[in-house]
C-alpha positions in Angstrom: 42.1 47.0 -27.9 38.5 46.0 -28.1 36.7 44.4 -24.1 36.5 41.2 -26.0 40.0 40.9 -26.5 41.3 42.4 -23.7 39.4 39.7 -21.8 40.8 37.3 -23.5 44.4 38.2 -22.6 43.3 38.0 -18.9 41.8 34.5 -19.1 45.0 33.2 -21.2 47.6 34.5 -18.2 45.4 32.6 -16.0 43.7 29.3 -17.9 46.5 27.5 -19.8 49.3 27.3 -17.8 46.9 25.1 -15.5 45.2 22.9 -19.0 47.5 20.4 -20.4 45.9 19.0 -23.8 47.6 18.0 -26.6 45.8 20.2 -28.9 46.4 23.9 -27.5 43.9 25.3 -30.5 40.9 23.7 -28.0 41.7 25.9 -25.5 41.5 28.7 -27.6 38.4 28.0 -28.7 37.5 27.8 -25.4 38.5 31.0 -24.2 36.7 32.9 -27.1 33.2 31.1 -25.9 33.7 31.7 -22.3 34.6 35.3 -23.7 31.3 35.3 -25.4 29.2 34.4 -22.8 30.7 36.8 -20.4 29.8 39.4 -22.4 27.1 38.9 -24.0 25.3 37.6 -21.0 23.7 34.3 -22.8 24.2 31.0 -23.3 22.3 31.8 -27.0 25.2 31.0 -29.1 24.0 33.5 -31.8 24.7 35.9 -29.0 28.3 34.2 -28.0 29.8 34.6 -31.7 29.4 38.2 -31.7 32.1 38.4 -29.7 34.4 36.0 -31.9 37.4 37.6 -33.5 36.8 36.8 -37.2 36.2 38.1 -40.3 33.0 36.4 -41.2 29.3 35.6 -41.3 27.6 34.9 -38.1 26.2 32.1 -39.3 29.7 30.8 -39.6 30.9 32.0 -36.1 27.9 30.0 -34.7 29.6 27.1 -36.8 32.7 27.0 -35.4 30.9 27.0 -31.8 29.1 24.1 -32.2 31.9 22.0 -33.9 33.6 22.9 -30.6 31.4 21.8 -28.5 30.6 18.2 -31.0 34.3 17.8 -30.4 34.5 14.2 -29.0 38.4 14.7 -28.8 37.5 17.4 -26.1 37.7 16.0 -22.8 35.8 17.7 -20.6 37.3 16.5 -16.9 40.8 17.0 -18.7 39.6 20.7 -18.7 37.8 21.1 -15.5 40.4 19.1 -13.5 43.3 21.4 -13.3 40.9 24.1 -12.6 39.2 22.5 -9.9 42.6 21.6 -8.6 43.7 24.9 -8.7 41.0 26.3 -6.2 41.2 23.5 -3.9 45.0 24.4 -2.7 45.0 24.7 1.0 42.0 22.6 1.6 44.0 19.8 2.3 43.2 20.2 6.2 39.5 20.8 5.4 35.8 19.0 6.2 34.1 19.6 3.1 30.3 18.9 2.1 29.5 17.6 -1.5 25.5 17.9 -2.5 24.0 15.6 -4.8 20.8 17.0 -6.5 19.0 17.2 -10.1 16.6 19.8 -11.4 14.2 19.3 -14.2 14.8 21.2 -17.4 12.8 22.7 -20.7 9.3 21.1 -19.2 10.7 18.0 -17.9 12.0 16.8 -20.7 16.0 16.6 -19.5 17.1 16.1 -16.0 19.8 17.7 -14.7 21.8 15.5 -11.7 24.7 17.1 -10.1 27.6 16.7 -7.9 28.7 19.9 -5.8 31.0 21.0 -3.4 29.2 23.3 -0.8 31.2 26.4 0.1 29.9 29.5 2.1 26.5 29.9 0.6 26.8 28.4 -2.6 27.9 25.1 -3.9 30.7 24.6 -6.5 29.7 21.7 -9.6 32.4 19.0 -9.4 30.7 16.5 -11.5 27.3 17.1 -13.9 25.3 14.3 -16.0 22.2 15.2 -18.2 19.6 12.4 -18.5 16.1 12.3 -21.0 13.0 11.9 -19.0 11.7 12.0 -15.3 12.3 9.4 -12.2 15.3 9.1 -10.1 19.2 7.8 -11.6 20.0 4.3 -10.3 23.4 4.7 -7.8 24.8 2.8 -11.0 25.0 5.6 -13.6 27.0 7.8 -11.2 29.2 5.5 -9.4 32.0 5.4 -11.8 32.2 9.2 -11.8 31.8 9.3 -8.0 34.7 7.0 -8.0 36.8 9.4 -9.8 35.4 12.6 -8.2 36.5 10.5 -4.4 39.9 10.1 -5.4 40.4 13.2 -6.9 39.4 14.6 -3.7 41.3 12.6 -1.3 44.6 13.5 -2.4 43.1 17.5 -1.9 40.9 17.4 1.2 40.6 15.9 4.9 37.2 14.3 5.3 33.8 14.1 2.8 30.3 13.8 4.1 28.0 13.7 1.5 24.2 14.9 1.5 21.2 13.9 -0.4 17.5 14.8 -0.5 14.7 12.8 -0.2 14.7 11.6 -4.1 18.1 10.1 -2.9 17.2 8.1 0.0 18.0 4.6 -1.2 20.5 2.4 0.5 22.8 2.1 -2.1 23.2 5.7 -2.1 24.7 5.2 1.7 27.0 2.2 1.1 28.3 3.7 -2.0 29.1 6.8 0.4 30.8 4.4 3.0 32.2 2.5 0.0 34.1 5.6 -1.0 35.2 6.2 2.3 32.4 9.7 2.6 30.1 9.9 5.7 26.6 10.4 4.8 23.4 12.8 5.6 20.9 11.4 3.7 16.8 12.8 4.3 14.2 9.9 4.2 10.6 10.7 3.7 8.8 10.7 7.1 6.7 7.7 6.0 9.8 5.5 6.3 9.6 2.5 8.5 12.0 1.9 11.1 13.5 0.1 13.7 14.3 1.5 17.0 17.0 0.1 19.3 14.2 -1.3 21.9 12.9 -3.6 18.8 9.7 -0.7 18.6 8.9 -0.3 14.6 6.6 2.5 13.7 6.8 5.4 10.9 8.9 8.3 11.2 6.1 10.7 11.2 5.2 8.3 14.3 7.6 8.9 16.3 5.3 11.8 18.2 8.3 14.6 17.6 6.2 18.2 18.5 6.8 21.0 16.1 9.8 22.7 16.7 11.5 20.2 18.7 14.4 17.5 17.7 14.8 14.1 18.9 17.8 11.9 18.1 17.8 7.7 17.5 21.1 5.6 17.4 21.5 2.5 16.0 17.5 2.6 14.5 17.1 0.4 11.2 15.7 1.6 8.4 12.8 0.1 5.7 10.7 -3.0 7.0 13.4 -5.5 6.1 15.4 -3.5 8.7 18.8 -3.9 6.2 20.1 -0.3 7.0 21.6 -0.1 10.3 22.1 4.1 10.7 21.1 6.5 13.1 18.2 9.1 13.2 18.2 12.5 13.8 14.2 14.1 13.9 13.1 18.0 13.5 10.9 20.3 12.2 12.1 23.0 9.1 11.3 26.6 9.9 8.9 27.3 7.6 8.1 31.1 6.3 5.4 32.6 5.0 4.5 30.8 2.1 5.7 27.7 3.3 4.7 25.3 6.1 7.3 23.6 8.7 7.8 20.1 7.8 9.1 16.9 9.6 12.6 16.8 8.8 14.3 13.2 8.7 18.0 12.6 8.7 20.0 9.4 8.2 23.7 9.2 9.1 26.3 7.1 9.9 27.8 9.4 12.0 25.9 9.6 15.7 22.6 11.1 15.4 22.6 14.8 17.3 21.7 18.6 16.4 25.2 18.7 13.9 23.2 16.1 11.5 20.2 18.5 11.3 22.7 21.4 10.5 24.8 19.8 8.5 22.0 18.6 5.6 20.8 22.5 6.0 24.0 22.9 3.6 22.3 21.2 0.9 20.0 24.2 0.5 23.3 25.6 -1.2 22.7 23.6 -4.0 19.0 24.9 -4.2 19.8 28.5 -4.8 22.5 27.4 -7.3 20.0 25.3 -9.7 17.7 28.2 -9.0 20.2 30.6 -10.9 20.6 27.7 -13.6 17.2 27.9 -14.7 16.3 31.7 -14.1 19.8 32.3 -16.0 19.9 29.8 -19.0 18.2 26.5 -18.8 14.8 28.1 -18.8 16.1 30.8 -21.3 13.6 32.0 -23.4 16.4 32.4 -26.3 16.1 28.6 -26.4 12.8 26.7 -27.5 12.7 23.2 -26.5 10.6 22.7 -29.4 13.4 23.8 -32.2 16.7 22.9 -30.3 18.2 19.8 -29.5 19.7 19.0 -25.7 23.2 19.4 -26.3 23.0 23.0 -27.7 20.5 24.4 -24.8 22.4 23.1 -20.9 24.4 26.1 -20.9 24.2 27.5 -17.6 23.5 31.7 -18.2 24.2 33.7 -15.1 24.4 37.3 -15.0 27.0 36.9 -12.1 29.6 35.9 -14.5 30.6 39.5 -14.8 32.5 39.5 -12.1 35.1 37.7 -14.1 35.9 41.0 -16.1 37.5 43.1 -12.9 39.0 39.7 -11.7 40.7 37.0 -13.8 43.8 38.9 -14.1 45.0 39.0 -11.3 47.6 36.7 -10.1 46.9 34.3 -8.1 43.3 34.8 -7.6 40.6 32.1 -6.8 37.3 32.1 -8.1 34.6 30.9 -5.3 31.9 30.4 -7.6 31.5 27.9 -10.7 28.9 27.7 -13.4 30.3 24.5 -15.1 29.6 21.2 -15.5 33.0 18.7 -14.9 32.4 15.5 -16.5 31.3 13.8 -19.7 30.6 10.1 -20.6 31.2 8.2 -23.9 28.6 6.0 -23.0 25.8 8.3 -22.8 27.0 11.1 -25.5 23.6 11.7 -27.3 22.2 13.5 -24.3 25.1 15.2 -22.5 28.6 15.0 -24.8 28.0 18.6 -26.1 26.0 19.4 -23.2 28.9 19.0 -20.6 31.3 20.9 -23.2 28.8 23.6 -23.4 28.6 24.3 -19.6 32.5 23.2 -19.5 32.8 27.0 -21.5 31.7 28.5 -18.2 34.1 26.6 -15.5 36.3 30.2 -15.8 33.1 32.5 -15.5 33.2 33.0 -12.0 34.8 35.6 -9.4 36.3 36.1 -5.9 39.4 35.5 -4.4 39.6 32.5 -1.7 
């Protein structure tokens, strides 16, 4: 029995007893491209359909890949859902963290905005969208997906707090979080304007914090127009070698204090994980921006997927690491439909038990 097949057999004890879809032939197909880039250690899909059982021309192989992942009738959360569901068991009693970030891709010609569900020291995708061009997504192309993502995890978790950078700092991002029934860390830039309980308005960066210390602000309001009721927790980063300490500004709508700071230090998880993403595929050298189009080139390479081999037949075993995007929308199909698929084909290349 060759690796490629006995690998196979492993993921199909596992995979699709937990995948309902009408058409069982899909997750086949699926399988054999996780297969392939598990072994051959690229998203290049000239690489993947070596590792395809069939009697014919590469060229062919690479066919049948992308007609997969063109496949409208594949729906992605459909996929991902079950699997996601399966790791969550037992976190029903559990505070969990979910990251939203984005990463630009191929020389900032996509942008990668992502959903993720912080665990140890990295961060699981629960949702993915790929966008063309630069600036930051309006609260209005992800709502409807954070709608679905909330009440998938209320039936699976006990509370949500959800963290953001500073290209998130908008105010719609915190009533949506409060609208989905999430608390919030959100970092504002440290030229924000507020409004301090005593009626005192001044910059963050104003505020006279000393390096290294913290400082903590209830009930401040936030921007000029003083909308944003929320409260303020102040301190510095660490800084290394290469890097400066900076003035680090938290908004919650939880009461301001040292947890705030230490909970948004989570959301490095996600930093490392897009790290990995573009060191591992979406800066892949097999791909040229140049000759390939976005839906063939968001597969997310990692060399960690390996681990899968020695662990996906085991019984009951839960992987603590995903390299999969879990979403896909009609409405924006020319720059993420195959793209979603594509990283979909990796949901299973992970390892660990929970």
């Amino acid at each position: 029995m060759s690796i490629s097949q006995e690998l196979y057999n492993r993921l199909s004890e596992t995979i699709p007893p937990l995948v309902r879809v009408s058409n069982r032939k899909q997750i086949t197909n699926w399988l054999w491209i996780v297969v392939g880039l598990v072994l051959g250690n690229s998203p290049a899909l000239s690489k993947i359909a070596t590792y395809l059982p069939l009697d014919t021309q590469a060229e062919s192989r690479v066919t049948l890949i992308r007609r997969w992942l063109k496949n409208l009738k594949v729906d992605v959360w459909a996929f991902y859902e079950p699997l996601l569901a399966h790791v969550l068991q037992g976190w029903r009693a559990v505070d969990v963290f979910v990251i939203l970030d984005g990463v630009m891709v191929f020389g900032d010609r996509w942008q990668v905005f992502r959903v993720s569900l912080q665990h140890g020291g990295r961060a699981i995708p629960l949702i993915w969208m790929v966008v063309d061009g630069t600036g930051v997504i309006a609260v209005e192309r992800l709502a409807e997906r954070l709608g679905r993502l909330a009440q998938f995890l209320r039936r699976r978790v006990h509370r949500v707090t959800f963290l953001a950078d500073r290209g998130f700092r908008d105010r719609d991002w915190a009533k949506l979080a409060r609208k989905l029934g999430w608390h919030y860390d959100l970092r504002i830039t440290c030229n924000t304007y507020i409004t301090l309980e005593d009626g005192r308005a001044c910059r963050v960066d104003e505020l006279g914090v000393p390096p290294g210390q913290r400082r903590y602000f209830q009930n401040v309001r936030v921007t000029q127009d003083g909308l944003w009721p929320a409260n303020l927790s102040v301190g510095w980063t660490e800084g290394d070698a290469k890097t400066e300490p900076e003035l680090l500004a938290v908004i919650s709508d939880q009461t301001a204090c040292r947890a705030r700071v230490r909970e948004y230090g989570r959301r490095m998880s996600i930093e490392q994980s897009f790290r990995d993403d573009q060191s591992g595929g979406l800066r892949s050298g097999t791909h040229s921006p140049a000759t390939c189009r976005p839906p063939r080139t968001l597969a997310v390479g990692d060399g960690r997927r390996h681990a899968l081999v020695s662990r996906t037949g085991r019984a009951g075993a839960r992987p603590r690491r995903h390299r999969a995007a879990a979403d896909r929308s009609r409405s924006h199909a020319r720059t993420e439909s195959v793209s979603t698929r594509s990283a979909l084909a990796q949901a299973v290349c992970v390892g660990g038990d929970s």
